[in-house]
N, C-alpha and C positions, 0 to 999 in steps of 0.2 A: 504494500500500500504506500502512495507519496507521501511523503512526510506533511506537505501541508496541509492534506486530506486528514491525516492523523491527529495532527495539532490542531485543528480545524474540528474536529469530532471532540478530542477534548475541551477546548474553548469554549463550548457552545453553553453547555447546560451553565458556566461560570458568566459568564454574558446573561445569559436568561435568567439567573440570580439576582446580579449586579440592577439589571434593567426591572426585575419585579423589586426589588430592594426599594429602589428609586421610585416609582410608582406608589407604594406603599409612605413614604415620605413627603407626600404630594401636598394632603394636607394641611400638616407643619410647615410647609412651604410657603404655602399661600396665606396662611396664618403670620407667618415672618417669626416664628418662636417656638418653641417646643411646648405644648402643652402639660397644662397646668391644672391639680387637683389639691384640694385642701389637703389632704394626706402626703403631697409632694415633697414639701420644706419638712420632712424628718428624714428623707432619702437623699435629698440635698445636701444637708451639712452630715447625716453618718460618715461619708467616707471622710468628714476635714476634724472631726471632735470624737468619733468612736462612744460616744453617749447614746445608750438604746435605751427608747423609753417602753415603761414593763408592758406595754402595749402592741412591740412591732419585732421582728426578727431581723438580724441583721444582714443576710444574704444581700438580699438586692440593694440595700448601702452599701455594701461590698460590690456590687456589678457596676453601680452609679458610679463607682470610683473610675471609672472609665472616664467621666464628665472632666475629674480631676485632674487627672493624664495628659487630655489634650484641649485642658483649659477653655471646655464649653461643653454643655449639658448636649447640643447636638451630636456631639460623639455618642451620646449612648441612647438617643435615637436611632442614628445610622446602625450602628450595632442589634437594636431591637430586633429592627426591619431586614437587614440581613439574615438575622438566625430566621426569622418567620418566613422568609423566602427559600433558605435553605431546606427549612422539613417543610413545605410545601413540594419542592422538587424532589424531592426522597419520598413523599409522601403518594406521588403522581410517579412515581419510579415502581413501587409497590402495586398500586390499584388503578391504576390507566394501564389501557392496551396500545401503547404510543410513546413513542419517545417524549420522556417525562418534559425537557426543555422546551421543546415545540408549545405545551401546553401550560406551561408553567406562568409566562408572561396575559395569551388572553384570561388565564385564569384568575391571577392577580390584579389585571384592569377591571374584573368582571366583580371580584369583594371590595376594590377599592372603591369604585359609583358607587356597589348596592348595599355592601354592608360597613359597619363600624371598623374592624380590623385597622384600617390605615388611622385612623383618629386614636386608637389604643398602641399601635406599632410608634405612635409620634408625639407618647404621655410619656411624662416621669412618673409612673405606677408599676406596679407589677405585673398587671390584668393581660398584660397583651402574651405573660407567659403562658396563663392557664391554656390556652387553644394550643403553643407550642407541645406544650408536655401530655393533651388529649392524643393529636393526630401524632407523636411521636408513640405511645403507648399504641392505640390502633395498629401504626404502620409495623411497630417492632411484632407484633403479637399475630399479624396474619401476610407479611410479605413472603413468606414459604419460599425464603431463596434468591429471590429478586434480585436484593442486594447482595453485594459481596460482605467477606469477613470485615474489611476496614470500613466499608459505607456501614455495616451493622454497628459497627464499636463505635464510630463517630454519632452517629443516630443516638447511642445508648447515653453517649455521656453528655451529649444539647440536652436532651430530655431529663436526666437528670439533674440537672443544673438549671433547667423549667420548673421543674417539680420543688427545686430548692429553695425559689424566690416566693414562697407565700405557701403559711400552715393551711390553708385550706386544699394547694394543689394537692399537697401530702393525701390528704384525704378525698377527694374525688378522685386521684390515680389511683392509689390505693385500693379503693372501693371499685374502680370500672376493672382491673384485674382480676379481684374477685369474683366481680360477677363474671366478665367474659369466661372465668376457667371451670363456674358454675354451671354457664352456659351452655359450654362443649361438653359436659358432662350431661347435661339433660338430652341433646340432640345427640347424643354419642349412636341410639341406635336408628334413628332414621337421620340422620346425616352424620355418620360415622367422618365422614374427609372434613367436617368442616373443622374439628379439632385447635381449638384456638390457642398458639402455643406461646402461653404470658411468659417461659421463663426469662426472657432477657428483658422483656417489660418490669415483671418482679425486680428484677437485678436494679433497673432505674428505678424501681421507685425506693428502694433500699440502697442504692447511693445517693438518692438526692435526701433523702432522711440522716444518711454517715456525715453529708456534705454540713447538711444545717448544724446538726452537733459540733461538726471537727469548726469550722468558721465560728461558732459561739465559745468552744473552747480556746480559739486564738486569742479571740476581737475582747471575748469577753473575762476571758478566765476560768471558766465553766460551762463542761458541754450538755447541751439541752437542746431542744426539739420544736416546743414551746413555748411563750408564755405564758401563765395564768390568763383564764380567760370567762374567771367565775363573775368579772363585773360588766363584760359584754355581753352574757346571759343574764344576770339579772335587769342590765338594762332593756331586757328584751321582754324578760314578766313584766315589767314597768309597762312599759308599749298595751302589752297586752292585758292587763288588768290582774293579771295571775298574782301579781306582785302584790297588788291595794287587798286582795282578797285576801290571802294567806295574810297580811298584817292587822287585817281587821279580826283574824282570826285569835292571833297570838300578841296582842297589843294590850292587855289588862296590864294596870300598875304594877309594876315589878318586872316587867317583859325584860330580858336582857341583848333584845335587838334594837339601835342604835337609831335602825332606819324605823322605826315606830314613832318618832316626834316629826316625820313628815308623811308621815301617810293618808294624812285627810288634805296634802298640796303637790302629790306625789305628778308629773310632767305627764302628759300625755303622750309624747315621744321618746325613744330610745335616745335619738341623738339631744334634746334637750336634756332626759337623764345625764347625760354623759358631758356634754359640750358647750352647752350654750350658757353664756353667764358665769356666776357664782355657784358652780353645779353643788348640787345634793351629796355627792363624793366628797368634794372639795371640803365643805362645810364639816365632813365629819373625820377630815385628817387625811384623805387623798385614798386612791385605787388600794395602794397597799396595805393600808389600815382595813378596808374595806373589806379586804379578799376574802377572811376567813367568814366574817357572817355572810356576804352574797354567796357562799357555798353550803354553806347550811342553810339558809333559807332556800337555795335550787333544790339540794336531797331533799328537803323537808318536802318541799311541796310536792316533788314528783311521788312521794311516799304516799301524799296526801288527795292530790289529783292527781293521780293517774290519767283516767280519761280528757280532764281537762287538756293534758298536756297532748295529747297525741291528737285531739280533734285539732289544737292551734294549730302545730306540727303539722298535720296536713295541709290545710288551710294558708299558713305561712307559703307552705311549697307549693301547695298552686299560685299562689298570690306572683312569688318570686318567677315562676316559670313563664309567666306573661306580662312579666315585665323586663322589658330590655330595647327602651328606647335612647339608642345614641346621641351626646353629648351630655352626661348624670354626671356634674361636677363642675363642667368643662363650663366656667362663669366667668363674670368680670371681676366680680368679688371675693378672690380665694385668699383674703386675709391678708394683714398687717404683715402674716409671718413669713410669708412666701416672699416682698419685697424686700423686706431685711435681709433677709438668707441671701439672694443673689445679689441684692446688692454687695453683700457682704464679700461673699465667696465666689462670685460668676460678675462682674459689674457690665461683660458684655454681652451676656444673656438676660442680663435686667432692661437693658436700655433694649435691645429686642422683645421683651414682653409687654415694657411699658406700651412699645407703641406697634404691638399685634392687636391682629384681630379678633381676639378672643377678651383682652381687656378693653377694649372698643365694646364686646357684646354680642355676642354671633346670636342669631336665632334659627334653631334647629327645626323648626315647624317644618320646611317643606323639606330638608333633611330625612327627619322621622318619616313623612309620607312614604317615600321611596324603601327608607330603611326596612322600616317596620312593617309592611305592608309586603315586603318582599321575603325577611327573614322568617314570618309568620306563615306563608308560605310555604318556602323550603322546610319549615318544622312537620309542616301538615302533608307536605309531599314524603316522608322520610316513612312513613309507614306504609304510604303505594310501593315506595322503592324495595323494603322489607319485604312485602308480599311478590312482588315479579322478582327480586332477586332470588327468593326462595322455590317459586316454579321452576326457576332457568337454571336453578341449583351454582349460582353462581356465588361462590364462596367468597371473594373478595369483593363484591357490591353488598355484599350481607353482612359480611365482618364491619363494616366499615362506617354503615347506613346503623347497626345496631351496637357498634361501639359511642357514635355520638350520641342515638337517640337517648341510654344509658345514663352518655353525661350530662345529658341537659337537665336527667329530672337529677342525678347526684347530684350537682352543681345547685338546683334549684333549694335539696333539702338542707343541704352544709351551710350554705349561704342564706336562706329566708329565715327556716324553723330553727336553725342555730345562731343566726346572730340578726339579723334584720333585713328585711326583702328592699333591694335598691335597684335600681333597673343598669346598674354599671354591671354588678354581678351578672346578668344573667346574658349583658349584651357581652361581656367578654370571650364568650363561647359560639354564640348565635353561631356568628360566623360559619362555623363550622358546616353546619347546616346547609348551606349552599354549596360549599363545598363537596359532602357529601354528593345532592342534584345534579351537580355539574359531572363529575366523572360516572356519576349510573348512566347521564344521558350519553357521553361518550363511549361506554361499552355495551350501552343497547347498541349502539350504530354499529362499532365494531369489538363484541365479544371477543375474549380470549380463553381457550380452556374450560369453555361452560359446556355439562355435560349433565346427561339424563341423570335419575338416581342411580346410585351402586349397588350393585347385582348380591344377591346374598353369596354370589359363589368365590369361594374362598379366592382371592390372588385374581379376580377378575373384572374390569369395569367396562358395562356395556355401555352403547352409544355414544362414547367418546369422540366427539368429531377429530376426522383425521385432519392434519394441516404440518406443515411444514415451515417453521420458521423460516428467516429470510438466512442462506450461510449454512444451513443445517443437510445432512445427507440421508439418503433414502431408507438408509440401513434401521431397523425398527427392534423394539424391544417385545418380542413374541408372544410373554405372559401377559404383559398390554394392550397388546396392540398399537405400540402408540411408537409415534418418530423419536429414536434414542433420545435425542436432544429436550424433551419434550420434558417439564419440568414433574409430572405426575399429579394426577389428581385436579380437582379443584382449583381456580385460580380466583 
C-alpha cells in the first residue's frame, strides 16, 4: 500500500476528532467564554488552594488544573470536547456498520443543533462526563472485538477517569453494569449471543473509584470515595415535607434534635434549605455540626415511613426523568463568587465572561423548542428501536439502545429521589439518546452481522447471512458456516 494512502487512513479518524472536537466548542465560541454554573468557582480555585469543601470531590479540580497549565479555563474546554469526540469515534467504531470517522463529524453536527452536549462539553462542570463514562461503559461491554487490545485499554482508562469526576457517575456506572450483567443473564436462554460482557466495564468502574480514593489521599491526606452527604438528603425531606412531618412528630420539650426550633419556618426548597441566605445549617454551627442529627433523622424516618419514602422516591424519578431542559444554571447571575475567582486567578477569562453572552443573558426558549422537543423524542423512539432491534436479533442496536435507556431512569433515581430533581441532571445524558436513533437508523440501512435466532443445535447458527468483508478471503469456517474472517455471532 502507498504510504500516503496509509498515512492518509491513519489521519483520518484524528481529523474527524479534531473537527467534531471543534464543533462541539461552537457554543463557547459564540458565547466569547467558557460557561459558567454557580457550582463552577469551587473547580476554579481547587486546583490554585487544594481546599475541598465537605460538599464536592476533588477529581475534576484536579482535571480543571488543566485551566492552570495553560493559563485559561478554555484549555479544559478544549480538552472536555476532545475526550467526548474521542469515545464518540470509539463508540461508532463498536456499533456502526461504517467506518466510525466518516460518521463521526455529521454525527457530532447533528447533537450539536439538537441537543445540549456542546453547551455541557463548553461548562466548567463535570456533567459533560456522565454521557463520556455511559457510552464508554456500553461500548467496552458489547464491542465483541471491534477494537483492538490498545483502542480497549485507552477506552478503559477515558472512562475511568469519566466515572472519577462526580460521586454520582460512581453510581449510575456502577448500577448500569449491574444491570446489563443481570440482563444477559435473564436473556441467556432465548438470546444466548447477546451475553453482555461488563468485565473491562467493571475494571472502569473500579478504577475510577481507586482513582477518586488514590487523588483524595494525595490532595487531601486521606483516601475516600465520598463525602458525607446526610445534609443533601435531609435537604431533600425538607423539599419534600418528610422533614416538617417527622419533626412534628418528635418535637415535644426535651427533643434532642436541634433542627426542632425551626420547624414550624422550615424552607420550602432544598436549595433555600441549603443556600440561600443565612441558611438553617449555618445558624446551627454549619454542614458538619449538622451531619450526625441529618443522619439520624434520615434512618429514623425511613424506619418510620417506609412507604412515604418510596412513593416520593418514585415520584422524585419521574419528576427528574422529564426534566432536562438545556441551559439549568447557565444565567447572568452566577454570583459575586464566580467574578472574584477569575478575576483573581484567570483575569483573562474574566474580562471574557464579563463581556459574553451569557452575562448579557441568553434566553433558551426557542433553544429548548428544538432541544426538548427532539430529545423527548429520541427517548420515546428508544423502545421502537429495542423492539426491531430484538426481531432482527441485532445485538449491538440492542446492547446499546438498552444500555442508555437503563441510564436515563438510573441517572433519573440517583439524581431526583436522592438528592433533588434539576433538569441539568437529566439533560447531561439526554444526549445520549439520539445518539442511540442515529446509529439504529444507520444499521437498519446497512446491517452488519444480524442474524435469525440461534438454533438449539449444539456449535450451530442458522440463517446467518453470508457476506464477505471488504480484504477478506473465500476460505470459510465449516462448523459456521460463516467467512473465517467473520467476527462470530451477533454484532
Amino acid at each position: 500500500m502507498p504510504e500516503a494512502i496509509r498515512w492518509g487512513r491513519r489521519a483520518a479518524p484524528l481529523t474527524a476528532i479534531a473537527v467534531a472536537a471543534g464543533l462541539l466548542m461552537a457554543p463557547a465560541l459564540w458565547n466569547g467564554s467558557v460557561f459558567f454554573y454557580w457550582d463552577s468557582v469551587d473547580y476554579v480555585y481547587l486546583p490554585f488552594t487544594g481546599k475541598l469543601p465537605m460538599y464536592r470531590t476533588m477529581p475534576y479540580g484536579v482535571f480543571t488544573g488543566i485551566g492552570r497549565l495553560a493559563g485559561s479555563l478554555w484549555a479544559v474546554a478544549a480538552a472536555q470536547a476532545l475526550l467526548v469526540a474521542y469515545v464518540l469515534h470509539e463508540a461508532l467504531a463498536a456499533f456502526a456498520p461504517r467506518p466510525a470517522w466518516r460518521l463521526l463529524v455529521p454525527l457530532t453536527l447533528l447533537l450539536s443543533v439538537l441537543t445540549a452536549l456542546p453547551w455541557g462539553a463548553g461548562q466548567i462542570m463535570p456533567d459533560v462526563f456522565t454521557g463520556i463514562a455511559i457510552l464508554g461503559v456500553a461500548t467496552l461491554t458489547f464491542e465483541r472485538g471491534r477494537l483492538n487490545g490498545l483502542r480497549r485499554g485507552g477506552l478503559v482508562a477515558v472512562t475511568a477517569v469519566a466515572i472519577a469526576m462526580h460521586t454520582t457517575h460512581i453510581a449510575v456506572a456502577a448500577g448500569l453494569v449491574v444491570a446489563l450483567a443481570g440482563l444477559g443473564w435473564l436473556l441467556r436462554l432465548r438470546w444466548q449471543d447477546l451475553k453482555p460482557r461488563v468485565g473491562l466495564a467493571a475494571a472502569s468502574v473500579a478504577m475510577g473509584i481507586s482513582l477518586v480514593a488514590g487523588i483524595h489521599w494525595v490532595t487531601v491526606g486521606r483516601p475516600f470515595v465520598t463525602q458525607p452527604a446526610a445534609m443533601l438528603m435531609l435537604a431533600r425531606l425538607v423539599q419534600d415535607g418528610i422533614a416538617k412531618r417527622f419533626l412534628d412528630d418528635h418535637c415535644p420539650e426535651g427533643s434532642p434534635y436541634r433542627l426542632c426550633r425551626f420547624r414550624a419556618s422550615l424552607p420550602k426548597t432544598a436549595n433555600s434549605f441549603l443556600w440561600e441566605g443565612n441558611t438553617i445549617p449555618n445558624r446551627l454551627g454549619g454542614w458538619k455540626a449538622m451531619e450526625g442529627e441529618a443522619t439520624e433523622i434520615i434512618t429514623e424516618s425511613l424506619e418510620e415511613y417506609p412507604l412515604l419514602h418510596v412513593e416520593t422516591a418514585a415520584r422524585l424519578t419521574a419528576e427528574q426523568a422529564l426534566m432536562f431542559r438545556t441551559g439549568d444554571g447557565i444565567v447572568r447571575d452566577v454570583g459575586w463568587l464566580i467574578n472574584d475567582t477569575l478575576r483573581r486567578y484567570y483575569p483573562d477569562d474574566y474580562r471574557d465572561f464579563k463581556e459574553s453572552e451569557q452575562n448579557a443573558g441568553i434566553d433558551f426558549k426557542a433553544v429548548n423548542r428544538v432541544h426538548v422537543t427532539v430529545q423527548a423524542a429520541a427517548q420515546i423512539l428508544l423502545l421502537g428501536i429495542l423492539v426491531v432491534a430484538w426481531r432482527r436479533r441485532d445485538r449491538l442496536a440492542f446492547g446499546l439502545a438498552v444500555a442508555v435507556l437503563l441510564t436515563l431512569l438510573g441517572n433519573a433515581f440517583v439524581c431526583g429521589a436522592l438528592s433533588n430533581p434539576n433538569d441539568r441532571y437529566q439533560n447531561r445524558i439526554v444526549w445520549l439518546a439520539v445518539v442511540v436513533v442515529t446509529v439504529a437508523a444507520v444499521r437498519l440501512r446497512r446491517p452488519d452481522g444480524i442474524s435469525a435466532p440461534q438454533s438449539h443445535a449444539p456449535g450451530v447458527l442458522t440463517g446467518m447471512p453470508r457476506y464477505r468483508p471488504i480484504g477478506a478471503t473465500e476460505k470459510t469456517d465449516l462448523a459456521l458456516n460463516l467467512p473465517a474472517s467473520h467476527p462470530g455471532g451477533f454484532q
